[in-house]
C-alpha positions as CSV (number, residue, x, y, z in Angstrom):
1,X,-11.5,7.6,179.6
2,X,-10.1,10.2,177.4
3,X,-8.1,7.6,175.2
4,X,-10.8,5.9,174.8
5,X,-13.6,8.9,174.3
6,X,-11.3,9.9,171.4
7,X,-11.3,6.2,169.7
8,X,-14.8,5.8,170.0
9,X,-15.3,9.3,168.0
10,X,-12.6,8.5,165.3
11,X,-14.6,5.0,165.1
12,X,-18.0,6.3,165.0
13,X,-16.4,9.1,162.7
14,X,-15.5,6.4,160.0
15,X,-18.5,4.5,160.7
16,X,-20.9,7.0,159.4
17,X,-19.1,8.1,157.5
18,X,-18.6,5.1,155.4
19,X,-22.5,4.6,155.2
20,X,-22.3,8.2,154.2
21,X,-19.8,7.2,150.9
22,X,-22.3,5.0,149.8
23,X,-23.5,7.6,148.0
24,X,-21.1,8.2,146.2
25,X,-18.4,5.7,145.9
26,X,-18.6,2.0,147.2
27,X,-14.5,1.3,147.2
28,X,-14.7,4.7,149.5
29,X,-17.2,2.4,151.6
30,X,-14.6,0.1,152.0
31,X,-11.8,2.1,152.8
32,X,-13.6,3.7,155.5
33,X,-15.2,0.4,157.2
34,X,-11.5,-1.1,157.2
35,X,-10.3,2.2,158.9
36,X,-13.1,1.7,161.4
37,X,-12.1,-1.5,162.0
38,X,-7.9,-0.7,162.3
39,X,-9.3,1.9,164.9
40,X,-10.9,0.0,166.8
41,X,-8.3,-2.9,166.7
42,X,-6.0,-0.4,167.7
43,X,-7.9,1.1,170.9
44,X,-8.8,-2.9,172.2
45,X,-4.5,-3.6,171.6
46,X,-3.9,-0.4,173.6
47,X,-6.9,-1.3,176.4
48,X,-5.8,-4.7,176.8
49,X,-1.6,-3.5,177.5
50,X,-3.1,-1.4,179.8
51,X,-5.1,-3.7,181.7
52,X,-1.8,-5.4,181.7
53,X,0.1,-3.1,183.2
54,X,-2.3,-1.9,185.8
55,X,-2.6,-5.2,187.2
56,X,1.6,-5.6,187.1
57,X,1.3,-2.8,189.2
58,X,2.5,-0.5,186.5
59,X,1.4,3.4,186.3
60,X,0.4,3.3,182.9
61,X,-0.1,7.1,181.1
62,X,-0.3,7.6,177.9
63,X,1.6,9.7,175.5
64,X,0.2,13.9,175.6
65,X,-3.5,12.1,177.1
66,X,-1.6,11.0,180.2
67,X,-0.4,14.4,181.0
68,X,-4.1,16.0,180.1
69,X,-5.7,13.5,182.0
70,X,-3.3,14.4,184.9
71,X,-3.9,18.1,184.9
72,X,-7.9,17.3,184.6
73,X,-7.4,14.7,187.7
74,X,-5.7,17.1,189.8
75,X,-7.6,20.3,189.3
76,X,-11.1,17.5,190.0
77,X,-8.9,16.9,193.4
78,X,-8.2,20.5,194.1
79,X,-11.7,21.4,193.5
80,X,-12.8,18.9,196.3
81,X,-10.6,19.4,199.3
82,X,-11.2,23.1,198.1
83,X,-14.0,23.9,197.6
84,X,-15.1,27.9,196.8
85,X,-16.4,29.6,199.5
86,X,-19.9,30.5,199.4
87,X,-20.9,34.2,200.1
């Protein structure tokens, strides 16, 4: 969910932005909605290997998200078989 939070904000980034260039430049439009669309090529290639691989059986984490993702996962977990006493 965090890969794919981060794509859909560098997509959406481009996105507006290129509507934004308008403005001012129409080959800066271009450049932008072509970036958009690399990005989100990109994030449906990366899904679609990891669809892949979940249903190989393969634990699939990502470069530096993986390990985030972990640490987020586990302290969610320890939170809930631990939770904080009330007083």
């Amino acid at each position: 969910m965090i890969a794919f939070g981060i794509v859909f904000t560098a997509w959406i980034t481009c996105w507006i932005g290129s509507f934004l260039m308008l403005v001012s430049s129409a080959s800066g439009f271009f450049v932008l909605q072509r970036i958009s669309q690399l990005i989100l090529l990109a994030g449906f290639i990366v899904w679609a290997v990891c669809v892949v691989q979940v249903l190989r059986g393969v634990e699939v984490r990502l470069p530096v998200i993986g390990d985030w993702a972990a640490r987020l996962t586990s302290r969610a977990t320890s939170l809930r078989s631990n939770p904080p006493a009330q007083g």
